[in-house]
DOKOLMI-674905 format. One record per residue (C-alpha): residue number from 1; x, y, z. Coordinates in steps of 0.2 Angstrom, whole numbers, plus 5000, padded with zeros to 4 digits. Layout:
REM DOKOLMI-674905
> NUM;X;Y;Z
...
***
This chain:
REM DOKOLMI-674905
> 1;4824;5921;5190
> 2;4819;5921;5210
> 3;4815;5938;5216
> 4;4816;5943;5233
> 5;4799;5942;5244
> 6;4789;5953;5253
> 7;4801;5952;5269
> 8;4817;5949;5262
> 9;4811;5968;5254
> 10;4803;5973;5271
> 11;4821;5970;5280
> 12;4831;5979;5266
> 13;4822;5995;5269
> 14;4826;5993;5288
> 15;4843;5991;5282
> 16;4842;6009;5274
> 17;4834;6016;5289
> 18;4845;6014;5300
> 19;4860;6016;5288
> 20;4868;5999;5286
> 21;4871;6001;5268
> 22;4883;6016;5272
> 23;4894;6003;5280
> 24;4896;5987;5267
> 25;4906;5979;5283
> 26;4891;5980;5294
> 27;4883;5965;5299
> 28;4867;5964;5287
> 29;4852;5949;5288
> 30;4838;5944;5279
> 31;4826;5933;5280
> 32;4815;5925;5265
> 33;4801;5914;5270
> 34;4793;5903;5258
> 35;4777;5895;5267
> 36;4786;5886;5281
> 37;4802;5885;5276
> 38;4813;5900;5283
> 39;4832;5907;5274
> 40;4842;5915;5286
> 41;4855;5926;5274
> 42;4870;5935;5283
> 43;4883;5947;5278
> 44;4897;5949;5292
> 45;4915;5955;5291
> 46;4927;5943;5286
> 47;4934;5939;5303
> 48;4919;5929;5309
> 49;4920;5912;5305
> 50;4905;5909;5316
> 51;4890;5916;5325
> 52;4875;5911;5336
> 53;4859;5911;5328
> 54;4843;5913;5341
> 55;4826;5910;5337
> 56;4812;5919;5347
> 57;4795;5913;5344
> 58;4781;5928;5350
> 59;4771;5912;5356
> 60;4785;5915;5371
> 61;4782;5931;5374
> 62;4770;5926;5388
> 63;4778;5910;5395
> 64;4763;5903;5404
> 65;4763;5890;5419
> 66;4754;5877;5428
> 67;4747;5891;5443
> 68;4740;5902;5430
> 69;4722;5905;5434
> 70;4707;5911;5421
> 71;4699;5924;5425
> 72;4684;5912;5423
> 73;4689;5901;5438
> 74;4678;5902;5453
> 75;4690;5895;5462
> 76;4701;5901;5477
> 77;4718;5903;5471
> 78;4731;5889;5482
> 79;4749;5893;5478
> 80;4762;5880;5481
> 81;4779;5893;5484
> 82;4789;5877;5485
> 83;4789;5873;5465
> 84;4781;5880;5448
> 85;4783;5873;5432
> 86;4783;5885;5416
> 87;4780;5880;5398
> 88;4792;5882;5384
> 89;4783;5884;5368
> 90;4793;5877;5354
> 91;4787;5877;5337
> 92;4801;5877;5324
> 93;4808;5860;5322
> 94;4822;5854;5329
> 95;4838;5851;5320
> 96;4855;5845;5325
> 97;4865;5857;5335
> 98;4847;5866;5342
> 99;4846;5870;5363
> 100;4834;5881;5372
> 101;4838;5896;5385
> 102;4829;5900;5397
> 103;4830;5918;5407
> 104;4825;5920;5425
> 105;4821;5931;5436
> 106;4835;5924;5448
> 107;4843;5907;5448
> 108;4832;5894;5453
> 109;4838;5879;5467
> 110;4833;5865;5456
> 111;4827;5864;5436
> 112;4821;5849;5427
> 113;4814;5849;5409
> 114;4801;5838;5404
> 115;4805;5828;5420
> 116;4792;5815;5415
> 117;4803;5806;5406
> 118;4820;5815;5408
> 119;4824;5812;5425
> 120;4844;5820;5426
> 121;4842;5838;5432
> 122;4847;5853;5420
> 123;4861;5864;5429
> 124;4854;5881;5437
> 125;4857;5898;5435
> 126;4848;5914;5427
> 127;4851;5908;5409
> 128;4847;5888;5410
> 129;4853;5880;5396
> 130;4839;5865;5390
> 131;4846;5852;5379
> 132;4836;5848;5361
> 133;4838;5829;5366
> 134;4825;5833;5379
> 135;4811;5847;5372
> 136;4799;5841;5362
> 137;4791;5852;5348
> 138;4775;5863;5357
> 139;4776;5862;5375
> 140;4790;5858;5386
> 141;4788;5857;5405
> 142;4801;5867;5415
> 143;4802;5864;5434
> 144;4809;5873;5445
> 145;4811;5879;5464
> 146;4807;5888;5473
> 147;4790;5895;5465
> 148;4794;5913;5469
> 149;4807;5912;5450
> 150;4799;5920;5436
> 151;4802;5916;5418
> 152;4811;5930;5409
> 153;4810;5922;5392
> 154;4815;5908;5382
> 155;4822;5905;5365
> 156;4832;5892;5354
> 157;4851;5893;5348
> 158;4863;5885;5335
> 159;4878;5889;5331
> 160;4882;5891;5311
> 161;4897;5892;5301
> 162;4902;5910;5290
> 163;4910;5906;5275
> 164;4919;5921;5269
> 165;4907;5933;5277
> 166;4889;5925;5269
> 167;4880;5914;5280
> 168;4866;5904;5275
> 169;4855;5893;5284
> 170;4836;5887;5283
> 171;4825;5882;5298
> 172;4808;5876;5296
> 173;4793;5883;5304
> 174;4781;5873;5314
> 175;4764;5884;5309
> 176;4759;5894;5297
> 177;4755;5907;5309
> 178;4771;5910;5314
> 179;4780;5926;5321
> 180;4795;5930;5328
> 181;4812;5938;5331
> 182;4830;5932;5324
> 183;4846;5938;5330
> 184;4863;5934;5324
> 185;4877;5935;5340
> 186;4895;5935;5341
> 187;4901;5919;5351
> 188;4904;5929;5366
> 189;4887;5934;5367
> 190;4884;5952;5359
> 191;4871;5954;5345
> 192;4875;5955;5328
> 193;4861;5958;5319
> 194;4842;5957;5322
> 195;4824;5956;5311
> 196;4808;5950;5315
> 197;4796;5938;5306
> 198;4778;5943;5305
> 199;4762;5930;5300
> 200;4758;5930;5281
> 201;4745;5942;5279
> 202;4735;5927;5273
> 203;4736;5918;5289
> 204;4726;5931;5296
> 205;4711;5929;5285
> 206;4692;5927;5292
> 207;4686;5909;5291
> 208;4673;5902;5280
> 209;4658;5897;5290
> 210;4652;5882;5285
> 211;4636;5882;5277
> 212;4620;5870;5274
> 213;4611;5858;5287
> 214;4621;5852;5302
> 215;4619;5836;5297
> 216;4617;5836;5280
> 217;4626;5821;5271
> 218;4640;5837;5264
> 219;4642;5845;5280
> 220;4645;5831;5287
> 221;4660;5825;5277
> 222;4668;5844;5278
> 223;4665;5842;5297
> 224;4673;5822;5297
> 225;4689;5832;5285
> 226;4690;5848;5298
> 227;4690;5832;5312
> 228;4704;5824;5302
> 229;4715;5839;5299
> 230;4715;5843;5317
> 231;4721;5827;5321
> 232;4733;5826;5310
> 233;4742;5842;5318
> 234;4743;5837;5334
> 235;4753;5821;5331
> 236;4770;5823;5338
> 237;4782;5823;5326
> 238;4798;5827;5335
> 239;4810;5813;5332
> 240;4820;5811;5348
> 241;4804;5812;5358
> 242;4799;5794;5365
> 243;4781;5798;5361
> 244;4786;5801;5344
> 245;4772;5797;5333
> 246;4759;5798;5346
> 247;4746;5814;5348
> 248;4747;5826;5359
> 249;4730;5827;5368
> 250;4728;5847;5367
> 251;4729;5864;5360
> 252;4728;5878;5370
> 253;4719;5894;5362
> 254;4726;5903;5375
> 255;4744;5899;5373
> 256;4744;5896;5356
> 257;4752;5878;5359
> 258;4749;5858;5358
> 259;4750;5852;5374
> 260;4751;5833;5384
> 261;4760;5821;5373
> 262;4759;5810;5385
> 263;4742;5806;5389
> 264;4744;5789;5379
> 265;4727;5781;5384
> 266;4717;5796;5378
> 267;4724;5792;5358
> 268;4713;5775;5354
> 269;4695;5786;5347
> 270;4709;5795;5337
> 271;4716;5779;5330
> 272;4697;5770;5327
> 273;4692;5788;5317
> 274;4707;5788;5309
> 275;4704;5771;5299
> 276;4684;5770;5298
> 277;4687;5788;5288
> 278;4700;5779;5276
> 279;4684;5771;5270
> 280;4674;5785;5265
> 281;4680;5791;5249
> 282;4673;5810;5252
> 283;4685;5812;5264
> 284;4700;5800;5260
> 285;4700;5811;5244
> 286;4706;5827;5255
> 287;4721;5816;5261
> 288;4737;5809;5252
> 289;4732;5790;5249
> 290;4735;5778;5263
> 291;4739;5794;5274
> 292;4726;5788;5287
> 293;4729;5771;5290
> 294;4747;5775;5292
> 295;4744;5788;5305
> 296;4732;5779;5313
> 297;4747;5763;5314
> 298;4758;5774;5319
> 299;4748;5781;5335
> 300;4745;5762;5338
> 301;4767;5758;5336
> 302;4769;5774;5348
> 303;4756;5766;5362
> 304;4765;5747;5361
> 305;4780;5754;5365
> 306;4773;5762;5383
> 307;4770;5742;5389
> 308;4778;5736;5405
> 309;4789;5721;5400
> 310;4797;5718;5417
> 311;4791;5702;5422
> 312;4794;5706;5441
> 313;4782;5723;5438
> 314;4765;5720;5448
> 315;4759;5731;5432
> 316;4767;5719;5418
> 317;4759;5717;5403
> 318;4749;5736;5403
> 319;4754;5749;5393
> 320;4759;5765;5403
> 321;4743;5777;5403
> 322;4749;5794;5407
> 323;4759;5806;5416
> 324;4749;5818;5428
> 325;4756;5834;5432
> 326;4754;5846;5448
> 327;4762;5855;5459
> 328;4757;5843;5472
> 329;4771;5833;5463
> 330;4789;5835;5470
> 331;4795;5838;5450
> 332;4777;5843;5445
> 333;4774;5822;5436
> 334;4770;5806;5444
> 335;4770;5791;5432
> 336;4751;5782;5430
> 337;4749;5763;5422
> 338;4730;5760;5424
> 339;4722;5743;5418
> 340;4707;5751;5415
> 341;4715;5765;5403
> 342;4723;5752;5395
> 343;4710;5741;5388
> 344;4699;5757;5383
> 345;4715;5761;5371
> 346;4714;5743;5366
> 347;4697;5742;5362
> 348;4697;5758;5350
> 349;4716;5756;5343
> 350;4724;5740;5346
> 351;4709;5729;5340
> 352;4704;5740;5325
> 353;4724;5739;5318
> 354;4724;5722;5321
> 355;4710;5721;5308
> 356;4715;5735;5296
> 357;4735;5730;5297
> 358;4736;5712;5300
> 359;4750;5715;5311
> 360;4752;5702;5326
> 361;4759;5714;5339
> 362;4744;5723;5340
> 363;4733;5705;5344
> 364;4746;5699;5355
> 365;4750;5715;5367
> 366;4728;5715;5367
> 367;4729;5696;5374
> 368;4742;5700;5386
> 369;4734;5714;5393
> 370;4719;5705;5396
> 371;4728;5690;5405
> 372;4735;5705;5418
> 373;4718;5709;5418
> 374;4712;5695;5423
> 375;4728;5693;5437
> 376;4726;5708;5444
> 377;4705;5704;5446
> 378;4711;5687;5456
> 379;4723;5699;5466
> 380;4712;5712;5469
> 381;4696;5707;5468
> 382;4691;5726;5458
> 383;4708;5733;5451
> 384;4711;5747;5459
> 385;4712;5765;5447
> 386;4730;5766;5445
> 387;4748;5759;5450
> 388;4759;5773;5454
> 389;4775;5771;5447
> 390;4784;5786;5460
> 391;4779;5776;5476
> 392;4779;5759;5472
> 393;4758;5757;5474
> 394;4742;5753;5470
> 395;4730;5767;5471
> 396;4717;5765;5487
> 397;4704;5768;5475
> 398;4693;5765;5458
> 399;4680;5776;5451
> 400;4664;5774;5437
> 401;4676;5775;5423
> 402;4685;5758;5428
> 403;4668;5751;5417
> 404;4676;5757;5402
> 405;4690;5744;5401
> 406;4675;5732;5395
> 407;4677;5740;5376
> 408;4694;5731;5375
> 409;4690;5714;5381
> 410;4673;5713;5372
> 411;4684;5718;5354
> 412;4696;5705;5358
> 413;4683;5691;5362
> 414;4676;5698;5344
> 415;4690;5693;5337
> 416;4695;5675;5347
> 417;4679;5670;5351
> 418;4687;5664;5366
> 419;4674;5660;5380
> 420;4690;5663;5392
> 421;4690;5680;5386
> 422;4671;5684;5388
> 423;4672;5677;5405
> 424;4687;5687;5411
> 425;4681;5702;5403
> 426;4659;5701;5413
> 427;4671;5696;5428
> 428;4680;5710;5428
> 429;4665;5721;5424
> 430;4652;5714;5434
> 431;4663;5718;5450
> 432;4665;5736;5446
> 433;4647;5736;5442
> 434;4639;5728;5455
> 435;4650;5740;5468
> 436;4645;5757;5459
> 437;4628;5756;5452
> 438;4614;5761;5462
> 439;4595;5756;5462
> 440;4591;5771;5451
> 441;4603;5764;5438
> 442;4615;5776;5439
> 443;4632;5775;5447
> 444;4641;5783;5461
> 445;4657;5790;5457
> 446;4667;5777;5464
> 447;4675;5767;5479
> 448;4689;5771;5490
> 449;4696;5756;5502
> 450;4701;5767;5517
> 451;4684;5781;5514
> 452;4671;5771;5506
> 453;4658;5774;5491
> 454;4661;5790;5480
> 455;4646;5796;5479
> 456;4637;5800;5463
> 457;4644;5817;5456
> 458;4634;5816;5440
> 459;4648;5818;5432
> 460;4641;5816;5412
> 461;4659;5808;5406
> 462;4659;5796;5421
> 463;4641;5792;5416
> 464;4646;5788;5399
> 465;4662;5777;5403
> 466;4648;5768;5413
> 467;4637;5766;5396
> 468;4651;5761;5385
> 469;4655;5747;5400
> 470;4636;5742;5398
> 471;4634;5741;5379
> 472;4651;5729;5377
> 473;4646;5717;5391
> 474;4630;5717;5381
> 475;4639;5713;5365
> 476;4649;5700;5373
> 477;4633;5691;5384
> 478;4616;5698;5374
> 479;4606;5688;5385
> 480;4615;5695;5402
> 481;4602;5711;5407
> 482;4618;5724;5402
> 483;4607;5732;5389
> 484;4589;5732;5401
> 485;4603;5742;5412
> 486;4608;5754;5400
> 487;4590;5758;5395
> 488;4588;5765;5412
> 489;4604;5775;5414
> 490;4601;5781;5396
> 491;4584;5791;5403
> 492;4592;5798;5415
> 493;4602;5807;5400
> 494;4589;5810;5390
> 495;4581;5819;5405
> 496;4597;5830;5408
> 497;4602;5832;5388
> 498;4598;5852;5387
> 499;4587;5859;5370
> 500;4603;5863;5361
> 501;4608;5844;5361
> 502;4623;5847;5376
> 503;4626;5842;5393
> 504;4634;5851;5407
> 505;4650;5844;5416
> 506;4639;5838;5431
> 507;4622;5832;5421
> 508;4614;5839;5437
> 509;4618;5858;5436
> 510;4618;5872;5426
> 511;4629;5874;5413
> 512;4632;5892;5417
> 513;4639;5886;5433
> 514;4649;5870;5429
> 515;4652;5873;5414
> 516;4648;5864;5397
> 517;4653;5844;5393
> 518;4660;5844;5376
> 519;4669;5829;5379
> 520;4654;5822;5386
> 521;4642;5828;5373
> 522;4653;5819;5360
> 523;4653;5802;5368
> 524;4635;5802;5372
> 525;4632;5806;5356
> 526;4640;5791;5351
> 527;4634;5782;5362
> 528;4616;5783;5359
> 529;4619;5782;5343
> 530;4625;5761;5348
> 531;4611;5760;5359
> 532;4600;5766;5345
> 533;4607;5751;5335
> 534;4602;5739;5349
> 535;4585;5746;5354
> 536;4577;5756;5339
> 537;4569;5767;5351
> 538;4569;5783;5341
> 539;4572;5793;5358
> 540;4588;5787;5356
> 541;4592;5794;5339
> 542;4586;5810;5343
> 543;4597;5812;5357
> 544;4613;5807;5347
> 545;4607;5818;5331
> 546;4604;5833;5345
> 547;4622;5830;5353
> 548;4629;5826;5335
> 549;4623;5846;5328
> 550;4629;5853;5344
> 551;4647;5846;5339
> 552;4644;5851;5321
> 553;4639;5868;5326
> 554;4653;5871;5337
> 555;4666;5866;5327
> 556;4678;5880;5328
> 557;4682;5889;5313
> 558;4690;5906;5321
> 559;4706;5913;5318
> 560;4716;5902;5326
> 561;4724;5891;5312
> 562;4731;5876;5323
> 563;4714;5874;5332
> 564;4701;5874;5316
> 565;4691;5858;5315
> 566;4694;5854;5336
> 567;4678;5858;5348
> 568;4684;5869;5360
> 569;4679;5869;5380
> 570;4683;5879;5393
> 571;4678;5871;5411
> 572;4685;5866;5428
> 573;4691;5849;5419
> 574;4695;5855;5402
> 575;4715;5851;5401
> 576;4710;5835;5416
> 577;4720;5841;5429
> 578;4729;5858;5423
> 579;4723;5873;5413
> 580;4707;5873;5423
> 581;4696;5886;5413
> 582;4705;5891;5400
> 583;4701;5887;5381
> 584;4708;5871;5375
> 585;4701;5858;5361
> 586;4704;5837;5363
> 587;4707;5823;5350
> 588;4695;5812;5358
> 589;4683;5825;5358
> 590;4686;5828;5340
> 591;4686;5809;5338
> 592;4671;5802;5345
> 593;4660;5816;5335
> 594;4669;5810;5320
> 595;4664;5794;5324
> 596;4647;5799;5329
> 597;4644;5807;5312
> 598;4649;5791;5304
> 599;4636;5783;5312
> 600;4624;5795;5305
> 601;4630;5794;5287
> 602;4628;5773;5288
> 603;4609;5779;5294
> 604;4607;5791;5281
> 605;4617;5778;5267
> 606;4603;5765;5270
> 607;4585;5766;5263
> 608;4570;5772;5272
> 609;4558;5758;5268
> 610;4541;5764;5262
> 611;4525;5768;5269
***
């Protein structure tokens, strides 16, 4: 026999408060919530046949948009009056027969939803009606103009059949921490019935800090299984969405939502951890068998399908790398295919499928990207940063992390052995090199056709994708002075690596100022590990192990149940381009730590030879 829950008993007694019971043909809900999975009961008089169910997720309560401004952020404020976009949290899945509504203030001019890849626009008016084919699950993008239009507030609708009074329907729940109101409406609009949904009192327990040396061989593994679940909630998961399978890049502590879905380039660490982790049996144990390997594939299925196939595109052959939003953007997105991006998401996803799948595709689409590669260098003589999909054009511009692209050609030429390969990859990097690198070994931020050099920002990530350029040219040509050059930049971070194993964003200044490089402090923690491999110089371990316990350390493990096992930052760059200051967490972040503690463990797994 099932007896009613907690809440099913909770919304009874309201029933009896407000005396519904005296009425049996009053309109009576309940709701029973069994982990995710939530039963919408109804009584109604006979003469319904069918109502409108709204779901209203607290996580809208406060819709938040692309001008908001931390109270962290030093900078001046610089409105655009013209447009704003605002974002829709949805985190119940979507079924057949789902749409959203959004409430405004007054009705906008113009409104597009998820415009990025959903170019029709929505028809205006206070309520806009958003259609499920086009929200995604977590955040959706609403544009509207002018600016001056507030949100009111947003929430989903179906219609659902009453069968002889007794509806019963069953919606799933995107989080466990989830809280909300549900209303049943007559068709013309007026409410039925209402009862809210609050979080498990579970949800809301304290977390258990972990315990024991950072990097201990058991801390370690907890911290690679924390790495992993986090990832594995921010896949995208919602099936009409054409990034469907992919991750999306963010959560947002502040918004309580996953955010930029379409950030394809940025998946690849995510895909390499994924897979090296199915190997290590202290952590595959936590995870249905095979669950890895087939995440991991299906990030890399996601990213194929993103490549320009038009054989008349000047971009052919390159996988689309992201979309980047502002309010600079006539409808807030402009398109980005970047030759660069797209060999870094070769290196750590394409190549490392191909070898733990066997499937073709993923050789083939890494081959044809790097014959554009090597095009476009004939064409251009440096590939320029990005084509911009909106205007027809290449950008007038190419900055230090261009060197990264070297990753992807020196793990195809790992696999071919293809002296064409090689060539076309030190071609490519040498060019970029030989424009940005200074005497001192480090390199300026870039070059602009119509400005000039970039000067060096010290920008610690920049530095790095410089690094990982470095040590791939170095595997393909050992003999070529890549690795003498990557000594030198590397002692410039060692100088600048503060005493709790991090970095700031600009290397150069204070953390308390710029903020602090979590991304950065991951990859360079990676990244000397590699160097370490190639020179022995203990210098180097110690910085990766310093940057590794930082990561380790600041794993979070607060409240926030969607964001455990990330590393959270909060700086000018944290969400790369948007939600400047406020709290968010990256799966690369999360990634190249993972990957950098695997490095440790293969140190740790092999003798110490005797004095």
């Amino acid at each position: 026999m099932r007896f009613p829950s907690l809440l099913a008993f909770t919304v009874l007694l309201g029933w009896i408060s407000h005396g519904l019971l005296a009425n049996p043909l009053a309109p009576r809900i309940a709701l029973d919530r069994v982990g995710r999975s939530l039963e919408i009961k109804a009584t109604l008089p006979p003469e319904i046949s069918e109502v409108e169910v709204r779901i209203a997720s607290d996580r809208n309560q406060r819709i938040t948009k692309i001008s908001d401004r931390s109270v962290r952020n030093p900078s001046p404020a610089k409105p655009i009056p013209e447009r704003e976009v605002f974002y829709a949290i949805v985190d119940v899945r979507l079924d057949a027969g789902m749409e959203g509504v959004m409430r405004f203030s007054a009705a906008p001019l113009a409104c597009f939803l998820n415009q990025h890849v959903f170019k029709s626009p929505v028809p205006v008016g206070k309520e806009v009606t958003l259609p499920a084919s086009a929200l995604n699950h977590w955040e959706n993008a609403v544009f509207v103009a002018p600016g001056n239009v507030a949100a009111e507030g947003f929430h989903l609708r179906f219609r659902a059949p009453v069968i002889h009074g007794r509806l019963d329907r069953q919606v799933q729940l995107l989080s466990d921490p989830w809280a909300g109101r549900i209303s049943l409406h007559a068709i013309d609009g007026a409410e039925l019935a209402h009862a809210r949904v609050t979080a498990p009192s579970t949800v809301a327990s304290a977390a258990v800090v972990p315990t024991g040396e950072p990097l201990s061989t058991a801390r370690l593994h907890a911290s690679l299984t924390e790495s992993i679940r986090y990832t594995l909630r921010s896949q995208e998961q919602t099936p009409t969405s054409p990034f469907f399978g992919g991750l999306n890049l963010f959560y947002d502590l502040d918004a309580t939502t996953y955010r930029s879905n379409y950030w394809i380039w940025g998946w690849g660490p995510s895909v390499r951890m994924l897979i090296d982790a199915e190997s290590i049996p202290e952590v595959a144990r936590h995870f249905a068998p095979g669950t890895l390997k087939r995440v991991a594939d299906e990030i890399g299925q996601a990213s194929l399908r993103f490549v320009v196939t038009d054989a008349t595109h000047p971009a052919r052959g390159i996988p689309v790398s992201r979309w980047n939003r502002g309010l600079s953007f006539p409808t807030g997105f402009e398109e980005r295919i970047s030759a660069s991006d797209a060999q870094f998401l070769s290196g750590w996803a394409w190549l490392p499928l191909y070898h733990a799948t066997g499937n073709a595709a993923y050789l083939e689409a890494a081959k044809t990207l790097t014959e554009a590669t090597e095009r476009l260098t004939g064409e251009h003589g440096i590939i320029w940063q990005d084509y911009y999909e909106e205007t027809k054009k290449w950008a007038d511009y190419f900055v230090d992390e261009s060197g990264f692209a070297t990753e992807g050609v020196a793990e195809l030429y790992a696999v071919t052995r293809d002296p064409r390969h090689r060539d076309i990859g030190l071609t490519y990097f040498d060019r970029v090199r030989e424009k940005l690198e200074r005497p001192d070994g480090i390199w300026n931020r870039g070059w602009n056709r119509k400005s000039g050099m970039m000067s060096a920002a010290f920008i610690t990530r920049g530095m790095g994708w410089a690094m990982e350029g470095l040590l791939a040219a170095h595997r393909m040509k050992p003999d070529g002075g890549y690795l003498h050059r990557a000594k030198i930049l590397a002692e410039h971070l060692l100088r600048w690596q503060h005493a709790d194993g991090s970095w700031s964003i600009n290397a150069d200044r204070p953390a308390s100022v710029v903020g602090t490089a979590e991304k950065a402090t991951a990859l360079w923690s990676l990244l000397f590990y590699r160097l370490y491999h190639e020179t022995r110089d203990p210098r180097h371990l110690t910085a990766a192990r310093k940057a590794l316990t930082w990561g380790v350390v600041n794993q979070y493990t607060g409240p926030d149940l969607e964001a455990r096992g990330s590393v959270v930052g909060s700086a000018h760059d944290a969400g790369v381009g948007y939600r400047a200051w406020f709290p968010l967490s990256c799966t690369y972040t999360s990634a190249f730590f993972a990957l950098a503690a695997m490095e440790e463990l293969r140190l740790q797994a092999v003798p110490t030879p005797a004095n």
